[in-house]
PyMOL CGO cylinders between C-alpha atoms (Angstrom):
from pymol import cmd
from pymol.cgo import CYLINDER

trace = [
    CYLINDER, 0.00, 0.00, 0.00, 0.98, 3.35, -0.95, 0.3, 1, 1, 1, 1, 1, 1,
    CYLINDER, 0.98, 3.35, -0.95, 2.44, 5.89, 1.76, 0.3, 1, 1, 1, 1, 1, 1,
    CYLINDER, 2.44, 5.89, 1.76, 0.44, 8.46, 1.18, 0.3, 1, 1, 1, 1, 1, 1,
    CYLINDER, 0.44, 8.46, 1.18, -2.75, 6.15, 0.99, 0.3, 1, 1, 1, 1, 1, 1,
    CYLINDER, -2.75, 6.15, 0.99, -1.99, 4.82, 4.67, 0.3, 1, 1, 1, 1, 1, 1,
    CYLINDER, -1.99, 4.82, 4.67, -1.42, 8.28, 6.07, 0.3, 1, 1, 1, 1, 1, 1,
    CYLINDER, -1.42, 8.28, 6.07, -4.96, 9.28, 5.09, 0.3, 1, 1, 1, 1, 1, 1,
    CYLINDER, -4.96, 9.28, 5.09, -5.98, 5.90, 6.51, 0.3, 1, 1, 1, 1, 1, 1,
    CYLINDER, -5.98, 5.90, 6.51, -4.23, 6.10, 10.19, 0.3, 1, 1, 1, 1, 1, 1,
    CYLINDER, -4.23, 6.10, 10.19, -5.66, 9.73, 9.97, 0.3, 1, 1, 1, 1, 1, 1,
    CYLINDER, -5.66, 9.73, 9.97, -9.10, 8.70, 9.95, 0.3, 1, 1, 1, 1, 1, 1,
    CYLINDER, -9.10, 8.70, 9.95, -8.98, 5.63, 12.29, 0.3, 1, 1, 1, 1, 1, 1,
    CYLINDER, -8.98, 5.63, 12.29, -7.59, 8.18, 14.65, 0.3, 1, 1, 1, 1, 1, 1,
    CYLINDER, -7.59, 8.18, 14.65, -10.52, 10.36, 14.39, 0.3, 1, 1, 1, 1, 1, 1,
    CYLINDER, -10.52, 10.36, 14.39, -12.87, 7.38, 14.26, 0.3, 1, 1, 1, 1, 1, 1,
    CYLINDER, -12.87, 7.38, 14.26, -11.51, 6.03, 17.53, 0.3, 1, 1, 1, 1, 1, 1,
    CYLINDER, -11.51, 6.03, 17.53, -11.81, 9.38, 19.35, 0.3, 1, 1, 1, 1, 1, 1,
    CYLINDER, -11.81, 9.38, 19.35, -15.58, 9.94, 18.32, 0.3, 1, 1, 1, 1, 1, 1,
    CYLINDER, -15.58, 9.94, 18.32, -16.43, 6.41, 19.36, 0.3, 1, 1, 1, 1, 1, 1,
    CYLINDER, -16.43, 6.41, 19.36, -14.08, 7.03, 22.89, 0.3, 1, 1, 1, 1, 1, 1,
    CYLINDER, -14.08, 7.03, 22.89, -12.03, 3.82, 21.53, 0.3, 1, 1, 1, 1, 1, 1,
    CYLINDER, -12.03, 3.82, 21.53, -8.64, 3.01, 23.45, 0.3, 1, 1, 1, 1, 1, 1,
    CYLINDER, -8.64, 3.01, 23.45, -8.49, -0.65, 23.83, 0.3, 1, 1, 1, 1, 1, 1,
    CYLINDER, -8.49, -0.65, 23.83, -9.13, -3.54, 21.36, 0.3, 1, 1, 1, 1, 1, 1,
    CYLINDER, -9.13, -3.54, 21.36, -11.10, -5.08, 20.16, 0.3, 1, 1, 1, 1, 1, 1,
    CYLINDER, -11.10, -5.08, 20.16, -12.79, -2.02, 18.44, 0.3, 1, 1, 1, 1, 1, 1,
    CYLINDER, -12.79, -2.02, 18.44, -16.75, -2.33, 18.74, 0.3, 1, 1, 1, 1, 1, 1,
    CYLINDER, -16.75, -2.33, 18.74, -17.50, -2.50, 14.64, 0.3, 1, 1, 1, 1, 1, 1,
    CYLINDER, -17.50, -2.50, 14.64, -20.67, -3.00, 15.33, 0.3, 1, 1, 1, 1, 1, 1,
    CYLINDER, -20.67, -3.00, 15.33, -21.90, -0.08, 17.70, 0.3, 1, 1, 1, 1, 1, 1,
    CYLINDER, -21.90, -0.08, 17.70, -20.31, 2.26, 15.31, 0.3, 1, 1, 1, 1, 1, 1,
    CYLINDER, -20.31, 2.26, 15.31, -22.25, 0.68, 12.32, 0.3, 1, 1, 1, 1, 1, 1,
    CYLINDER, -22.25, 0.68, 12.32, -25.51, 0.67, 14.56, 0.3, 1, 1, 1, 1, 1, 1,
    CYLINDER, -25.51, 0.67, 14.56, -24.97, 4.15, 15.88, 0.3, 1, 1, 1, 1, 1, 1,
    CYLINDER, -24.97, 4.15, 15.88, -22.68, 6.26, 14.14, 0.3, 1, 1, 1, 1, 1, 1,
    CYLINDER, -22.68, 6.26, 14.14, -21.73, 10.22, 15.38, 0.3, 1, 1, 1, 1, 1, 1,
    CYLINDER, -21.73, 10.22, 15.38, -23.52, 12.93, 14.10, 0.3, 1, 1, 1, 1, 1, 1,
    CYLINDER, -23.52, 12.93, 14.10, -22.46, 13.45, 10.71, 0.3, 1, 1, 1, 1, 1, 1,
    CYLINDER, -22.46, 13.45, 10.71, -21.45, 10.10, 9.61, 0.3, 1, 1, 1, 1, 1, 1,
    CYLINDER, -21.45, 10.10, 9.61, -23.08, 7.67, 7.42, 0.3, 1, 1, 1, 1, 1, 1,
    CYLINDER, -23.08, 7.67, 7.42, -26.31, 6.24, 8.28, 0.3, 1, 1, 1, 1, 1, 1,
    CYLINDER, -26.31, 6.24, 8.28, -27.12, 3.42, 10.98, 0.3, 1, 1, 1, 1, 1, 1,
    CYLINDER, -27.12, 3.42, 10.98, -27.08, -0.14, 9.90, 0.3, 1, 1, 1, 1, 1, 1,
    CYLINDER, -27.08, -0.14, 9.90, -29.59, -2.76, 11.69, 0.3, 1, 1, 1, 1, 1, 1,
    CYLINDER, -29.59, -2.76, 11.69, -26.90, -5.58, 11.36, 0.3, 1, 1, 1, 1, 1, 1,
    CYLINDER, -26.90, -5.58, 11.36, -29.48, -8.04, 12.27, 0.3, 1, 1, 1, 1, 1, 1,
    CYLINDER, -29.48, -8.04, 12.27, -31.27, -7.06, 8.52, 0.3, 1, 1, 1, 1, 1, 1,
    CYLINDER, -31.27, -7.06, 8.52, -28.59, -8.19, 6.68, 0.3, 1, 1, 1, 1, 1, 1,
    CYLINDER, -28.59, -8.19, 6.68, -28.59, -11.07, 4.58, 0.3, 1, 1, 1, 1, 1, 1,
    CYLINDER, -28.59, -11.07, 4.58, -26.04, -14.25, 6.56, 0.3, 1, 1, 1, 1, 1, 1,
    CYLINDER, -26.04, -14.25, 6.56, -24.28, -14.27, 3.00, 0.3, 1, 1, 1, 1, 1, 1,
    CYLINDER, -24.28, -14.27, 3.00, -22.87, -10.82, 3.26, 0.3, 1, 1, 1, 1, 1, 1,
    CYLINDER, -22.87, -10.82, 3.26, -21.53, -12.70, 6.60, 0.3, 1, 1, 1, 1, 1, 1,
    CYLINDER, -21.53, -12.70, 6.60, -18.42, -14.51, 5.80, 0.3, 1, 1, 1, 1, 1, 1,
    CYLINDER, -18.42, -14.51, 5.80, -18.48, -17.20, 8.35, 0.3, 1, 1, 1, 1, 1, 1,
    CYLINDER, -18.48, -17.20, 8.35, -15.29, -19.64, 7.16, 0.3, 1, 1, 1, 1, 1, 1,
    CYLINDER, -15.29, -19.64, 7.16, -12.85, -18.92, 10.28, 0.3, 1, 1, 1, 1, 1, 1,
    CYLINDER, -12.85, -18.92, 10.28, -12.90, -17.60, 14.04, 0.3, 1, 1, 1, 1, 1, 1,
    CYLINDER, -12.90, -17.60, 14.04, -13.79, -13.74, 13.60, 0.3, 1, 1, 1, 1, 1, 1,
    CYLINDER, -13.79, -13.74, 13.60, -14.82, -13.69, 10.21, 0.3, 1, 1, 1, 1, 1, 1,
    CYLINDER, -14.82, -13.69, 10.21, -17.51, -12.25, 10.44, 0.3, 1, 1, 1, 1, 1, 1,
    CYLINDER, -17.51, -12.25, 10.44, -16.37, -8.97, 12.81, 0.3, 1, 1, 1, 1, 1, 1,
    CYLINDER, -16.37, -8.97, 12.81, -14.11, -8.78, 9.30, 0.3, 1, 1, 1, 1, 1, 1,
    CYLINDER, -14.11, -8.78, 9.30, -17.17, -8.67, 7.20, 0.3, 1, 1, 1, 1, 1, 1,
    CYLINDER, -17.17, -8.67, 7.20, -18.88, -6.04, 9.43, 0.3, 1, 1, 1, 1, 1, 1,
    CYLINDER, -18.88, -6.04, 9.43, -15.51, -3.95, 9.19, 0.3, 1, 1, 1, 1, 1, 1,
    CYLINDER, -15.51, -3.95, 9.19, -15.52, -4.40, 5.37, 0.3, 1, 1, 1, 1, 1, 1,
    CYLINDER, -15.52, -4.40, 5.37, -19.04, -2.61, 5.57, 0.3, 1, 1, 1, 1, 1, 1,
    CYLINDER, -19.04, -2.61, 5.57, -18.18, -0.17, 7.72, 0.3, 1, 1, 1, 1, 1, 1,
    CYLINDER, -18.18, -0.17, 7.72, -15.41, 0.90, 5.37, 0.3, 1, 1, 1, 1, 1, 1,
    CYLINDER, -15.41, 0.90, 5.37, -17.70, 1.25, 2.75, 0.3, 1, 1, 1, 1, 1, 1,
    CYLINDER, -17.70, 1.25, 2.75, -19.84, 3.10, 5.05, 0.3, 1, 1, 1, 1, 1, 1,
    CYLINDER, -19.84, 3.10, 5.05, -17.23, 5.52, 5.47, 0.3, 1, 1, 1, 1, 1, 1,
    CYLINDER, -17.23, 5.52, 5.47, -15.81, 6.02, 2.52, 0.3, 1, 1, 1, 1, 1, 1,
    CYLINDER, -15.81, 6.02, 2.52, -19.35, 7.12, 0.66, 0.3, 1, 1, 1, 1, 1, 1,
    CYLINDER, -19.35, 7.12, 0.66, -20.09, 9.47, 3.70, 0.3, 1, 1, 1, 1, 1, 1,
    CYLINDER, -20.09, 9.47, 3.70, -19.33, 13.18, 4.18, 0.3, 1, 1, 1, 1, 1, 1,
    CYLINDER, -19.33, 13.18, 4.18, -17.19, 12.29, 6.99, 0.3, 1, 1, 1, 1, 1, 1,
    CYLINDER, -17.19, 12.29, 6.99, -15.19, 9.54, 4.90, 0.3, 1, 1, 1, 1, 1, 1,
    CYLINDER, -15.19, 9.54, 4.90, -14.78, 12.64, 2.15, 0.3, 1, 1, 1, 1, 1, 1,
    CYLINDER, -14.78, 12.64, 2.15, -13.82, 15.06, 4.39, 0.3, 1, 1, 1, 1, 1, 1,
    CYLINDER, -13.82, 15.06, 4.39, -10.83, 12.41, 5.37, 0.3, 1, 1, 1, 1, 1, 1,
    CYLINDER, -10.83, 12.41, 5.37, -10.05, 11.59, 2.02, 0.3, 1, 1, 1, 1, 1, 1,
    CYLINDER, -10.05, 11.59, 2.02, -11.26, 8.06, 2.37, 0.3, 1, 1, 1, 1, 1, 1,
    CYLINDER, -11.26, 8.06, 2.37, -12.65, 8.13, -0.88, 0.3, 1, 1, 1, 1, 1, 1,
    CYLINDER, -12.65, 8.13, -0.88, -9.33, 8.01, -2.31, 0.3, 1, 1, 1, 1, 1, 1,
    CYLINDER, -9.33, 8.01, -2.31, -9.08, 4.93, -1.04, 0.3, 1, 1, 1, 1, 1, 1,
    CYLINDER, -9.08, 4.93, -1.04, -11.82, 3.17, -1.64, 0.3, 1, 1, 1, 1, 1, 1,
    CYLINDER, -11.82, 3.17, -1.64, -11.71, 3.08, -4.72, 0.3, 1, 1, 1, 1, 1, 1,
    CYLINDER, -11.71, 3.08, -4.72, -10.90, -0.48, -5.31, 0.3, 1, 1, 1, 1, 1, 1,
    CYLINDER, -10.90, -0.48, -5.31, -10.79, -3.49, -3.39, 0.3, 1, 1, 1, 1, 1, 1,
    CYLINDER, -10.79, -3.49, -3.39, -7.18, -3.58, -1.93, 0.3, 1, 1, 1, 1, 1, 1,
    CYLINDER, -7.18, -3.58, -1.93, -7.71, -0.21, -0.67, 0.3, 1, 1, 1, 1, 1, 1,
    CYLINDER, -7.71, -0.21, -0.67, -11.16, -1.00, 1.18, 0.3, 1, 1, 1, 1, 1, 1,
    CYLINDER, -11.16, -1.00, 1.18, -9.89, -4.19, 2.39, 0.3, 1, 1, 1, 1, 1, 1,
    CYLINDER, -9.89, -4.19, 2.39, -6.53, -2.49, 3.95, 0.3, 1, 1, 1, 1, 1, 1,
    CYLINDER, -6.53, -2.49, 3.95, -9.18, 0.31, 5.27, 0.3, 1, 1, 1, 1, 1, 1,
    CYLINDER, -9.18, 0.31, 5.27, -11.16, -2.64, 7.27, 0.3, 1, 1, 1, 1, 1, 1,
    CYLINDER, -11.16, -2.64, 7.27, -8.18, -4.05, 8.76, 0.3, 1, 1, 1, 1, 1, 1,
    CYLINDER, -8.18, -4.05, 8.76, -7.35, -0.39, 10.12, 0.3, 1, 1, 1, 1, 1, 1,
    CYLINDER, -7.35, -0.39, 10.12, -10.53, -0.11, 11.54, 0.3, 1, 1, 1, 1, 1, 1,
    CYLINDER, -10.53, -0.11, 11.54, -10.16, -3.11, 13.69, 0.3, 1, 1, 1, 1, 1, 1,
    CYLINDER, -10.16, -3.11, 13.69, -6.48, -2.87, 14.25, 0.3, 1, 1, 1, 1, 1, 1,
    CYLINDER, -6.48, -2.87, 14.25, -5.77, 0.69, 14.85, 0.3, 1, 1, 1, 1, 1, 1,
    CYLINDER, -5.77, 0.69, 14.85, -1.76, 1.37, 14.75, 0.3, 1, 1, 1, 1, 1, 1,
    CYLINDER, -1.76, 1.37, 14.75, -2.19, 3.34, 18.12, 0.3, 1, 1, 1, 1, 1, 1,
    CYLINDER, -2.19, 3.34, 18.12, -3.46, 0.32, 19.71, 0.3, 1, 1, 1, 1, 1, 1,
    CYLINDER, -3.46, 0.32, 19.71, -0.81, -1.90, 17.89, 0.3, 1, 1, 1, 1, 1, 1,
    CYLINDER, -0.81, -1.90, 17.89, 2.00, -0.09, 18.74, 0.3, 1, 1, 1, 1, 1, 1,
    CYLINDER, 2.00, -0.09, 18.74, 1.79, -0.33, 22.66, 0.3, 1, 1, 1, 1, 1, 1,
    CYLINDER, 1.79, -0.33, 22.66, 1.65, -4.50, 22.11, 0.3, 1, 1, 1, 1, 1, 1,
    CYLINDER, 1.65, -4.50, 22.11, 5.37, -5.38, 23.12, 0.3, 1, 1, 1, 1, 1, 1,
    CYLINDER, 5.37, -5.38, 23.12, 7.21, -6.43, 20.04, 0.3, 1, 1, 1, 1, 1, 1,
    CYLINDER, 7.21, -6.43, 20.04, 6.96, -10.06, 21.14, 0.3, 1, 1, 1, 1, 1, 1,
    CYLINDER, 6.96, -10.06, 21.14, 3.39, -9.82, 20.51, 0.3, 1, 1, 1, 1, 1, 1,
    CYLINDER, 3.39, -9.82, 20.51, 3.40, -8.23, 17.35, 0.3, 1, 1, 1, 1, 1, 1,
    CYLINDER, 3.40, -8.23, 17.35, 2.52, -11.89, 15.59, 0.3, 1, 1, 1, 1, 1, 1,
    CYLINDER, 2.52, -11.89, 15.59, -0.54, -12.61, 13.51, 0.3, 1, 1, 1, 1, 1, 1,
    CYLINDER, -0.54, -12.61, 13.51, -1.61, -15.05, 16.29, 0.3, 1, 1, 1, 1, 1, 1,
    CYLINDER, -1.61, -15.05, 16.29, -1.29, -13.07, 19.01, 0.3, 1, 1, 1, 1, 1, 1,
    CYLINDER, -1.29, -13.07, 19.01, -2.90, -10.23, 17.13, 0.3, 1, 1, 1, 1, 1, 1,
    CYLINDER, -2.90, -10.23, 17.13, -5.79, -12.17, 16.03, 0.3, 1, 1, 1, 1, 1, 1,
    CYLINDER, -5.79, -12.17, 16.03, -6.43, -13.42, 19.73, 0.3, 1, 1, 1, 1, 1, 1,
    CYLINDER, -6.43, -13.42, 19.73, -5.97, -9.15, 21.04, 0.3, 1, 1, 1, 1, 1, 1,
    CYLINDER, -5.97, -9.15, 21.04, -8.12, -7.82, 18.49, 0.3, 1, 1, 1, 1, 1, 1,
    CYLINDER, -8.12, -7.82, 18.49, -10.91, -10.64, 17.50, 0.3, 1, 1, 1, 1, 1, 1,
    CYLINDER, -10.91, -10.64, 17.50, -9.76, -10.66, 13.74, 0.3, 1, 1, 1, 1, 1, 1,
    CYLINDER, -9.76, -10.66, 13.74, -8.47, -13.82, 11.60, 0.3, 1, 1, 1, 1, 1, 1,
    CYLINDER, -8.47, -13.82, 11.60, -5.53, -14.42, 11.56, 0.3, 1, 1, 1, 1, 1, 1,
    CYLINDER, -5.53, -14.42, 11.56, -4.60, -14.32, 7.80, 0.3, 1, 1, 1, 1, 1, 1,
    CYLINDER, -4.60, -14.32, 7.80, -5.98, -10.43, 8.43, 0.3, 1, 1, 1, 1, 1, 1,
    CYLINDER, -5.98, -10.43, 8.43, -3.62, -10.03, 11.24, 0.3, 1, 1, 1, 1, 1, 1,
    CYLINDER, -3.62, -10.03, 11.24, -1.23, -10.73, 9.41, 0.3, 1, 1, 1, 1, 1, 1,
    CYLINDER, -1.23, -10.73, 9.41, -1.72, -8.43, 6.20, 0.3, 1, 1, 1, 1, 1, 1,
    CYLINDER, -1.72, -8.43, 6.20, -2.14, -5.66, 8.79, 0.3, 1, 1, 1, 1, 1, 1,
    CYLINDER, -2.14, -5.66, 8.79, 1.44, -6.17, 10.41, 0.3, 1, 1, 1, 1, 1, 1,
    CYLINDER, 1.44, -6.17, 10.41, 2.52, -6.40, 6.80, 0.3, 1, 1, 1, 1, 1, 1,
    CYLINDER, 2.52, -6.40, 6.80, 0.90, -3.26, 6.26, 0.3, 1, 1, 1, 1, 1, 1,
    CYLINDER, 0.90, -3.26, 6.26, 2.74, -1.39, 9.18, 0.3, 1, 1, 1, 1, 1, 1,
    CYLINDER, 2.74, -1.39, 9.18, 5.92, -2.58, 7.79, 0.3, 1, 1, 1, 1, 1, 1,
    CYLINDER, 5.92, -2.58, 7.79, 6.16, -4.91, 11.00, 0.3, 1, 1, 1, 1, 1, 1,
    CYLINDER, 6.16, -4.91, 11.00, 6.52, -8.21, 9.03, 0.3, 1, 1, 1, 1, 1, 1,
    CYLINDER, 6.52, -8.21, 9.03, 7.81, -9.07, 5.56, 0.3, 1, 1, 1, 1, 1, 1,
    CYLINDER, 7.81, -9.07, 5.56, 5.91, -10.39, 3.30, 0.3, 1, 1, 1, 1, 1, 1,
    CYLINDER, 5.91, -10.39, 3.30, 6.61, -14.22, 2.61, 0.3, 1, 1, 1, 1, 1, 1,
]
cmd.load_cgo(trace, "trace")
């Protein structure tokens, strides 16, 4: 991912997790679908969805597929545009690297000890799969790709 595309990504997750008063995982997707800030996008009534939008394969799957929607939430809001999110959600990398943000803040990722900085131990910390976990350290330039 771009530089400049993950600065205006850590930006808004930032801003995101001070409207929502978020400073410990695992970030609550699913309140801030249901009841976003003043000024956001509109509410979602998760229980309304379809259970095929709900990607159900591994262990926190689906808290992956509400952060995917959230994302998408955000970045066709006023809020998402005045963060520049549309930028990057513009394709499906982007969005997907957006939803791993969401639920793994680099605030929150950065006070784990380096020790913990695995895609196991960051899958347990923050409820997300592990394969995500691990993009998400590869992201932050904490592991290598393979």
């Amino acid at each position: 991912m771009a530089d400049d595309q993950l600065a205006i990504i850590e930006a808004a997750i930032n801003d995101l997790l001070v409207a929502f008063d978020v400073f410990d995982p695992p970030v609550p997707v699913e309140i801030m679908l249901q009841r976003p800030k003043a000024g956001m996008w509109k509410e979602v009534n998760l229980s309304e969805l379809s259970t095929a939008f709900i990607n159900i394969r591994q262990r926190y799957s689906p808290r992956m597929s509400v952060a995917r929607l959230l994302a998408r939430m955000a970045c066709r809001s006023e809020w998402g545009e005045q963060r520049k999110l549309g930028e990057v959600g513009t394709n499906d990398e982007g969005m997907r690297a957006l939803a791993r943000a969401i639920l793994m803040p680099q605030v929150m990722l950065e006070k784990l000890p380096h020790a913990n900085r695995t895609p196991i131990a960051v899958s347990m910390r923050f409820e997300v799969p592990e394969e995500d976990a691990k993009l998400r350290l590869i992201d932050l330039g904490y592991m290598r790709p393979e």
